[in-house]
N, C-alpha and C positions, 0 to 999 in steps of 0.2 A: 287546695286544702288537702292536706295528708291524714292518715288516718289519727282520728284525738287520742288522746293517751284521759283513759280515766280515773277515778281516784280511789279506782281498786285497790293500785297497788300502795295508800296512803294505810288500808288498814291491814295488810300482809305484814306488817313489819311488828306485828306486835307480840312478843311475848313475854318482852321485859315491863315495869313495874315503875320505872321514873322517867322524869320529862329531861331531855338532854334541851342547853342553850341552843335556842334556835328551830328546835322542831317539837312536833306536838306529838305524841306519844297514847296511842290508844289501845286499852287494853280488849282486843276484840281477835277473836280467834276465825283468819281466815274467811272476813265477810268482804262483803264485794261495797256496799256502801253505791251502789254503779249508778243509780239515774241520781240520788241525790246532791253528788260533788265533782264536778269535772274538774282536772287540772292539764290546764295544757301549757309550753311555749308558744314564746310566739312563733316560729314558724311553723307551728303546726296550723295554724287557723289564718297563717297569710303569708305569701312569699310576695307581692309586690309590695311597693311603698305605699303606704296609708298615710294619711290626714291626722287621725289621732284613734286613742281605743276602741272609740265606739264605731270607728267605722271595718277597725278589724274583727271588734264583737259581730258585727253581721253576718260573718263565716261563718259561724258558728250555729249547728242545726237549733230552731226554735226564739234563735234569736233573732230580731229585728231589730230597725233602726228610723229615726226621722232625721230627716235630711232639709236644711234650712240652705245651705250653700255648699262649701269645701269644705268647711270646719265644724265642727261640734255637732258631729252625727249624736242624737241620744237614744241609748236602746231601748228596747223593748224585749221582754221576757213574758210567754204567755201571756201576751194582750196588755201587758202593763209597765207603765214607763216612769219618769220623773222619778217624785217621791215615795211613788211603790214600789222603786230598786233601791238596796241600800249598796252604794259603790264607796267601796275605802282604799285609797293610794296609801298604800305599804300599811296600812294602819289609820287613818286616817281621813276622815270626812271633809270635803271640799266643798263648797255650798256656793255654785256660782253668784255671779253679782246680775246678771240681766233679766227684768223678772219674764222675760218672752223667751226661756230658752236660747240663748244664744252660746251659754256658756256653759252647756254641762260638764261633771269632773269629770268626763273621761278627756274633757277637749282638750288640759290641759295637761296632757301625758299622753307622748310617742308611744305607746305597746313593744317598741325595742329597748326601753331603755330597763325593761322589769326583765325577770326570767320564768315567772307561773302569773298568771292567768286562771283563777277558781271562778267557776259558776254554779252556783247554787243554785235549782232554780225549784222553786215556790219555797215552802216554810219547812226548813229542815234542820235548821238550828235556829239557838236562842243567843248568840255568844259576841252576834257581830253587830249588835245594833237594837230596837226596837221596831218594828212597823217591816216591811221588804216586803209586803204578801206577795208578790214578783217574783223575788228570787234576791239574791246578792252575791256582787264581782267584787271581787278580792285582787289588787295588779299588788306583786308581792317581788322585792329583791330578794337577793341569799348572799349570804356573804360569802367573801372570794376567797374561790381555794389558793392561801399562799404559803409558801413555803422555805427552808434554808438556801435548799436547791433552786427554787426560784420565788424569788421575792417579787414579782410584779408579773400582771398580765393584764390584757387591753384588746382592745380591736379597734380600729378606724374602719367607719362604713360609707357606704356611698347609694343613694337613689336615682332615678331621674323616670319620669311619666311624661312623654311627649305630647297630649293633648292638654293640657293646662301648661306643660315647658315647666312643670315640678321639680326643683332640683331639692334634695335633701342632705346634709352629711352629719356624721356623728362621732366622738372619739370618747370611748368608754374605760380610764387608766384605772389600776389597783394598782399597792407598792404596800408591803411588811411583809409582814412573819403571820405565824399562827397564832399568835398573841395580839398582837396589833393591827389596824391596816387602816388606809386611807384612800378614798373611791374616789375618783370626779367624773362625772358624765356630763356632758355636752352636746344637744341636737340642736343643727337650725336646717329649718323650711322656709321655702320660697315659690310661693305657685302662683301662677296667674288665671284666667278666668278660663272654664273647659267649656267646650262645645259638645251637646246632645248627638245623639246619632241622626237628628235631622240637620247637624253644623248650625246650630242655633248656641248665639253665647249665653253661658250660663255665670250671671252673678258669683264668683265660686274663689275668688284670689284670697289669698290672704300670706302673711310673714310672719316667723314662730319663731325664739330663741327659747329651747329650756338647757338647763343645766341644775345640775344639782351633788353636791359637797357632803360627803359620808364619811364619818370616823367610827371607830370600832375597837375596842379594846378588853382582852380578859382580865377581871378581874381575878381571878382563882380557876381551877381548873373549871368548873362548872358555870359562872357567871358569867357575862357577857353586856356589855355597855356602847350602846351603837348611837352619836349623836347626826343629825344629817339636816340638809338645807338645800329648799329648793327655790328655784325661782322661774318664772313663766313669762314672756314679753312677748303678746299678739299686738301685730300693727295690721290695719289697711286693710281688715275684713270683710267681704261683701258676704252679704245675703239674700240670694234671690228670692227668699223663703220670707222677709220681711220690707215694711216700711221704711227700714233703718239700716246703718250699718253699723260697724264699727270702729273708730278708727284706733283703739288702742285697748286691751285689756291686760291687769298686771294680778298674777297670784305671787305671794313667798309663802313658802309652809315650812315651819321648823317641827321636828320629831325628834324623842329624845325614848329611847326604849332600855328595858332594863330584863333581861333573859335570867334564870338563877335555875338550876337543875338542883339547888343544893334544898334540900328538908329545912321546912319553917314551920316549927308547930307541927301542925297536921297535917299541910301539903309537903307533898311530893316535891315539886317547883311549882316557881311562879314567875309571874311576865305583867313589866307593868310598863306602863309606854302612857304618852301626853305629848300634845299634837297643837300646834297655834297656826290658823291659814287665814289670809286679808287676801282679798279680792279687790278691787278696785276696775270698775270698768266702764266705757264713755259709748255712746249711741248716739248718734244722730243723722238726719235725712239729709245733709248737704256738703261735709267734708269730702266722701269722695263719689258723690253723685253729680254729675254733670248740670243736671238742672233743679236739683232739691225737691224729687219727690216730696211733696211736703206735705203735711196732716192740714186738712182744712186750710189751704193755700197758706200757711206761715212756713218757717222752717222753726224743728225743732231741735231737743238735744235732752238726754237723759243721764246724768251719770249716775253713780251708785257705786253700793261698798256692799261688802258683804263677808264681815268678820266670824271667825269659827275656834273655838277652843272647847279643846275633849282631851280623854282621858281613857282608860280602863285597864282596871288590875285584873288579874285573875289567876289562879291556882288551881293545883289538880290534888284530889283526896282521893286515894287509894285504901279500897278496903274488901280486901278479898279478889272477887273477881271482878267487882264494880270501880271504874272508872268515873270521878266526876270532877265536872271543872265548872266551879263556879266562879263572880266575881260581880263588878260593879262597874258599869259606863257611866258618862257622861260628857254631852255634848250642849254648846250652847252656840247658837246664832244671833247675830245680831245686824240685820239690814236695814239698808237706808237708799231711797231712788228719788228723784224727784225731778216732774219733768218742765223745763222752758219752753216755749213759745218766742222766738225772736222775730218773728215779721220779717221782712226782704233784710233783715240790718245783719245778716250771716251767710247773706247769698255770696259765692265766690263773684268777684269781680265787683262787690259795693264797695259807694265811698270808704274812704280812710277816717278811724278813727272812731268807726261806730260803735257803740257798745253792744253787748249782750242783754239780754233782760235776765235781772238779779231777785226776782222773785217769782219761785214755780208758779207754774200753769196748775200743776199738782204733785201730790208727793203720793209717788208709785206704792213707797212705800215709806211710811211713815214713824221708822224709828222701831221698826219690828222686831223683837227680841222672843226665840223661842226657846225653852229650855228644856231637855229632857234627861234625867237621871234615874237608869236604867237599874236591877239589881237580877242574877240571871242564875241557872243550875242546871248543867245538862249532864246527861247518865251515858255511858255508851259499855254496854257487859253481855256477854254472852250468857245464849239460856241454853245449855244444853249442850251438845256437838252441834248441831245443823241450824242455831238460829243466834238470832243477835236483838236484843233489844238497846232502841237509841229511843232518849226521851227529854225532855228538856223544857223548864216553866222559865216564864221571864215575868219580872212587876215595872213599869213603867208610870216614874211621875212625870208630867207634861205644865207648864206653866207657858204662857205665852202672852203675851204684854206690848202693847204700842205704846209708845211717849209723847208721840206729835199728831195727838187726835183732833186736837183743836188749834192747830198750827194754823193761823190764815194765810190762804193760798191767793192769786188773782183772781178765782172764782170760788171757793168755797172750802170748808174744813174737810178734810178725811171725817167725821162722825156723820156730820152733816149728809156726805156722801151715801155712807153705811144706813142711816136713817127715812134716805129719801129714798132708796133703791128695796130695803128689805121692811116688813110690818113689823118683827124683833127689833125691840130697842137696842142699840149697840152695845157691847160691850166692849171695853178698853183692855180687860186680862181675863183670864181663862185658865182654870187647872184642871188636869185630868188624872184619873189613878188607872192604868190600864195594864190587862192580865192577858199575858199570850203564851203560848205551850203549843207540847206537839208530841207524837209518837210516834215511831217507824220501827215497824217488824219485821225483821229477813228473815226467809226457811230456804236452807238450801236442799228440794229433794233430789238432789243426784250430783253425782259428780260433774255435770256438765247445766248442770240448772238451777238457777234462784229466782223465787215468787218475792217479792215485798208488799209492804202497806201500809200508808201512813196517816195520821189525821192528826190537823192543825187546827189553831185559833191562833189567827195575826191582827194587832189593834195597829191601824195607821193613825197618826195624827193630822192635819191638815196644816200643810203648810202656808209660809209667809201669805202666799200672792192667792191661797183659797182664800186665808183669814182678811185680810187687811190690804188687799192692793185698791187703791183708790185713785184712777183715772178718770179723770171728767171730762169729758167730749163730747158733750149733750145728746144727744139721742143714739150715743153710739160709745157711750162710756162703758170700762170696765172694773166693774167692785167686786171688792172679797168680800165675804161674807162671816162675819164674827160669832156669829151664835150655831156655824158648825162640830156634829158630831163627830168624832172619832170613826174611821171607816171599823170594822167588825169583818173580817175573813174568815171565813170554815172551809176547811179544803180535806177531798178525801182524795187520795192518791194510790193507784194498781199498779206494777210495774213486775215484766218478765224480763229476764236474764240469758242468755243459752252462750255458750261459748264451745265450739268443735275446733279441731286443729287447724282446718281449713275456713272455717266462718262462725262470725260473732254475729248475732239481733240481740235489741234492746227495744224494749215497747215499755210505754211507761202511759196510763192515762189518769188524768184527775178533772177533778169539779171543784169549783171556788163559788160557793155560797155567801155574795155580801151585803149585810144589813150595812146601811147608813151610806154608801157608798157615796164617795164626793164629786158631784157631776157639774162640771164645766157646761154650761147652755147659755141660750138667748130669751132676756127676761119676755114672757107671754103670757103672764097672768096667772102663772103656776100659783098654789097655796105661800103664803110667807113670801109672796113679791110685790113689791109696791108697784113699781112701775110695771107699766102694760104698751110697752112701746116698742117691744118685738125685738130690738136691736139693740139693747143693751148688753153683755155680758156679764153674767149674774154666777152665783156658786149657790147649791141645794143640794142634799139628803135625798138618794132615791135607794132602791133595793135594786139588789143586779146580781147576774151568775154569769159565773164564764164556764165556760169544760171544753178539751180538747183532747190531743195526744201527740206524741213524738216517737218517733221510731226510726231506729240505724240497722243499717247492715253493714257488715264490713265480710269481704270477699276475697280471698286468698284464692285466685286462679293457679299460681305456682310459685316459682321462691322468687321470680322475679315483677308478675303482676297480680295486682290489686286492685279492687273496687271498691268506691264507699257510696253508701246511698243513704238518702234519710227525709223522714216524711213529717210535717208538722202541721197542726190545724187546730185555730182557735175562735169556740163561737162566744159570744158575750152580748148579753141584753140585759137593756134596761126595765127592768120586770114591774118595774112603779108606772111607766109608763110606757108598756110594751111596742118597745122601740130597739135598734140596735144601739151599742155601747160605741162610739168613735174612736178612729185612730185605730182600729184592729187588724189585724194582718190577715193574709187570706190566707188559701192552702198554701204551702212554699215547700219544696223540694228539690234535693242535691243530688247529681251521681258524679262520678268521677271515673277514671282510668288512668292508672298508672303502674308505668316502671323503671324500679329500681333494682340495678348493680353496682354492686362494689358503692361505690363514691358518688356515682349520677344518680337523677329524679328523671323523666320525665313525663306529662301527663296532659288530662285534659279534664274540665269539670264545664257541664253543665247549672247553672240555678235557673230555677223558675216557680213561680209563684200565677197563680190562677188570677180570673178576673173577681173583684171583691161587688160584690151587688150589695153586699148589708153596710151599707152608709149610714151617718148619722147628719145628714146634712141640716136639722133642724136645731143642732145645737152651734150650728156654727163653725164646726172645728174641722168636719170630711170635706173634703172637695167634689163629693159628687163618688161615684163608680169608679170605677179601675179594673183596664183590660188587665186580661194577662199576658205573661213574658217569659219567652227564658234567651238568654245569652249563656252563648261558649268561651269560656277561657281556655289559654293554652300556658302550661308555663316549666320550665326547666331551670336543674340546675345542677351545683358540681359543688364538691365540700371536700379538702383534706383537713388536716391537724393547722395550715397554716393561712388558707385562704378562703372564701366560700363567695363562686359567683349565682347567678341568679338572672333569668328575662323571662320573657312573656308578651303574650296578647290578652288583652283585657276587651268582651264584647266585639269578639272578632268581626264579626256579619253588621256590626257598627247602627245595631238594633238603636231605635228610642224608643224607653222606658221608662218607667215611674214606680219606687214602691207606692200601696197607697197610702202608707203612713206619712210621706214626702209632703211638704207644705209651702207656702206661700201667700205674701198679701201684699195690696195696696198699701195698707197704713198698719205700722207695728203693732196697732193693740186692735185691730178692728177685726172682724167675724169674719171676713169673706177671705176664704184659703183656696190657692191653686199649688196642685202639685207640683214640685219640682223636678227636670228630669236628671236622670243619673249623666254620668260620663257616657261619650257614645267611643268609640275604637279607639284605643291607646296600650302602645306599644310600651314597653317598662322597662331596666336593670336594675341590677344591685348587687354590687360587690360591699367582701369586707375581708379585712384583712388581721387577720387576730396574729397576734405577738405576746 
């Protein structure tokens, strides 16, 4: 990991007054903006071959990852994951189809195929979405420098990880002008199952083809018209981390953006972009498991969809030395899961001819439609010489609606479910009106130092599989629960700056205050639970805080060695029931050593992460404790104008380990989780060859 590049220098660029196509223009004199927005490339946060985004987000100081098998690492940002991150491809929300996490959107994007990488981490703007109290990743393209002189550029890449026999490659073309141009990108993966550093096989293979189709065109000097198309094809996915696998999941997402630098009314410019992604994806315990682990001796099988269409406009209003950009989202989901039961009649090697069972077991989710239309205004203006005020309200209408509440199933309705598990009568639709805001103060007192300070209010809504997931498995069933509140975040955030010619720290600490907070547990009699059967899987309202802190150094030995260090820690409890909060990360920290001349890298990085004693094993979700660990990478490489290679060792000492966010179970939807471990010693390349 090299050192990150922050998103200082996003607001050094400012002294002009309009929004140029394609970049965002902030009127702010010389602020640093430094814990709130990071931007990096991807090789800054990973030089071997990766699985997909989320497992290169893990580089990344403060962030974490949960680990199901090979594919679809989903992160974690100060303690919080899922639907508490808002993740948008180029613009765009992806809303997997698996309701057990198998498919988060990072899973379905290479991290080589973008060029920035933003992390926002807690609530620092209003502009990307509704709800993030987490933080929000931004994998962002740029369009390609072309020109008379040269109308086209590309690279062809190459990977390979010898402990899974990982082969990866990719061919990334442009071809126009600076008026025109037309992009095709192309990645396919192929791994097979890695062994731990005890050589123990780890569930972990899977097969990847994306690709994706970008056209671009100036309208006028100032506009900009960029249509694009992508497409996702995973086969043959295992997970150690579940009951199930995969054998096949398909995203298309089309984007169709509209950049305009040129004066409309009162804006300065505007940017208006609309986004359509189908998900389509298949589970089950027996295609490519040997003996069909199977849920209560049947074998099963799950498919689902999970259709997404959004939108948002937004403009900038210049007026004086106030910068504001406001504008309007909207995003709509709509899912649908439902699971069979077929009995031996799907086991590999049964009679010919047998059929499948054509009517669910249950409907995971039943016809789930959530809507939110966002409307947003955020300020970024300097006060003075030495300070900067950044501020921003958001209003968020939320509806949310099932269709197949009384769909009959082979054992019972999704209401019925909902009615027999909670003492709230069920409800079928739900609307919310939710208010989220924030402010953030810079003083820079010195030339080599900036204080900040920020406070938030972030409203989460509850997603599909809190609200409405309806699995029946008798004493060991999981239901959503309908008559949940809106999570409520308050967050106050401290953060130091210091920059010297020879070394940069960054300290940044904050507190997350949450009413209503949406907690995943196991029904025991809690208030508003019907059932008192200990092993159910239930969703309730508790109150909880987190607070933590992050901190970097970066270390300039001389012009040709460097160090990076960085320290993170996040505690969180459940304050309703003075218990820990699950799934949270322990202390984790990075250092590094490296050097660079001319054209070469070479280096060595340390990670390690403490042992985690605050489990939450009564909700089901921790697996118990978690030692601590650190492994050594080693990795080098070499880059001119026309080639860039790249190797390494990964967990050289061939350590087993485990985050303890890593999961695993017997049965896809059942409470009892075992960690999974990481990859143990594997050896890497990567070339690429730009033209």
């Amino acid at each position: 990991m090299s050192n990150k590049k922050l998103a200082c220098a996003i607001s050094a660029l400012l002294a002009s007054t309009s929004t140029v196509a394609g970049e965002r223009t902030i009127l702010v004199e010389d602020t640093l903006l430094q814990q709130a927005e990071a931007i990096y490339e991807p090789d800054e946060i990973h030089l071997s071959p990766t699985s997909d985004a989320g497992e290169a987000l893990r580089n990344i100081p403060g962030v974490s990852g949960t680990r199901m098998g090979g594919r679809g690492i989903d992160p974690i940002i100060r303690g919080q994951s899922q639907t508490r991150l808002n993740i948008l491809i180029d613009g765009a929300y992806v809303h997997g189809g698996c309701p057990n996490r198998m498919d988060p959107p990072t899973a379905y994007n290479g991290v080589d195929t973008f060029e920035n990488i933003t992390v926002i981490k807690g609530s620092s703007s209003v502009i990307h979405g509704g709800g993030g109290p987490g933080g929000t990743v931004l994998l962002e393209r740029n369009k390609p420098e072309l020109s008379a002189e040269k109308p086209y550029t590309g690279s062809f890449s190459f990977g390979y990880k010898d402990n899974a026999d990982s082969f990866e490659t990719g061919l990334d073309a442009a071809a126009g002008s600076e008026k025109a141009y037309i992009r095709g990108l192309v990645n396919y993966t192929d791994a097979d199952n890695y062994q731990d550093g005890d050589g123990n096989t780890v569930s972990s293979a899977f097969t990847g083809t994306e690709a994706s189709l970008i056209g671009g065109i100036d309208l006028n000097d100032n506009t900009e018209l960029e249509v694009s198309y992508t497409i996702n094809r995973e086969e043959d996915i295992l997970f150690a981390g579940a009951g199930m696998d995969s054998p096949w999941t398909d995203n298309d997402l089309f984007q169709i953006k509209l950049l305009s630098g040129t004066s409309v009314g009162p804006f300065s410019g505007v940017k208006a972009e609309a986004y359509s992604s189908e998900v389509e994806h298949l589970m089950d315990n027996y295609t490519l498991r040997e003996k069909g682990m199977a849920t209560m001796g049947t074998f099963a099988r799950a498919p689902s969809t999970s259709d997404t269409i959004g939108g948002r406009v937004s403009g900038n209003l210049l007026h004086g030395a106030h910068n504001w950009t406001v504008g309007i989202d909207y995003q709509k989901n709509d899912k649908f899961a439902a699971k069979y039961t077929d009995g031996t009649m799907m086991m590999p090697g049964s009679a010919a001819g047998a059929t499948a069972q054509t009517t669910p077991q249950s409907l995971l989710w039943p016809g789930a439609e959530l809507q939110q239309t966002g409307i947003f205004a955020e300020l970024n203006r300097p006060v003075g010489i030495n300070n900067t005020l950044k501020a921003g309200l958001r209003y968020d209408r939320v509806e949310a609606s099932i269709d197949k509440a009384e769909t009959i199933t082979t054992t019972m309705t999704p209401l019925m479910l909902y009615n027999n598990n909670y003492t709230a009568t069920a409800k079928t639709s739900t609307t919310e009106n939710n208010f989220s805001g924030f402010a953030r103060f810079e003083h820079r007192y010195s030339q080599h130092a900036t204080v900040y300070t920020s406070l938030s209010r972030s409203v989460r809504t509850a997603d599909a599989t809190e609200r409405y997931l309806a699995n029946n498995m008798g004493a060991n069933s999981w239901i959503g629960n309908t008559n949940l509140d809106p999570e409520k975040h308050h967050q106050l955030e401290l953060g130091y700056q210091h920059q010297q010619p020879n070394w940069d720290l960054d300290i940044s600490i904050y507190y997350n205050d949450v009413s209503d907070f949406i907690l995943r547990d196991l029904a025991r009699g809690q208030t508003g639970i019907q059932t008192d059967n200990g092993t159910t899987t239930i969703y309730r309202n508790v109150d909880a805080r987190l607070y933590g802190f992050e901190s970097g150094l970066n270390l300039r030995w001389s012009d040709n060695w460097s160090s990076v260090a960085s320290l993170a820690y996040v505690y969180a409890e459940n304050t309703t029931d003075d218990r820990p909060l699950a799934q949270i990360p322990p202390l984790e920290a990075t250092i590094s050593l490296e050097y660079n001349k001319n054209d070469w890298r070479l280096g060595g990085l340390i990670r390690a992460q403490d042992n985690q004693s605050r489990d939450d094993t009564l909700s089901g979700v921790d697996a118990g404790e978690t030692d601590g660990w650190s492994v050594m990478d080693l990795f080098g490489s070499y880059e001119d104008d026309q080639y860039a290679l790249s190797a390494g060792i990964n967990n050289i000492f061939d350590k087993s380990y485990a985050y303890h966010v890593n999961r695993a179970s017997t049965d896809p939807f059942s409470p009892t989780a075992v960690k999974v471990n990481e990859p143990g010693r594997e050896f890497w390349l990567k070339a690429k060859l730009l033209f």
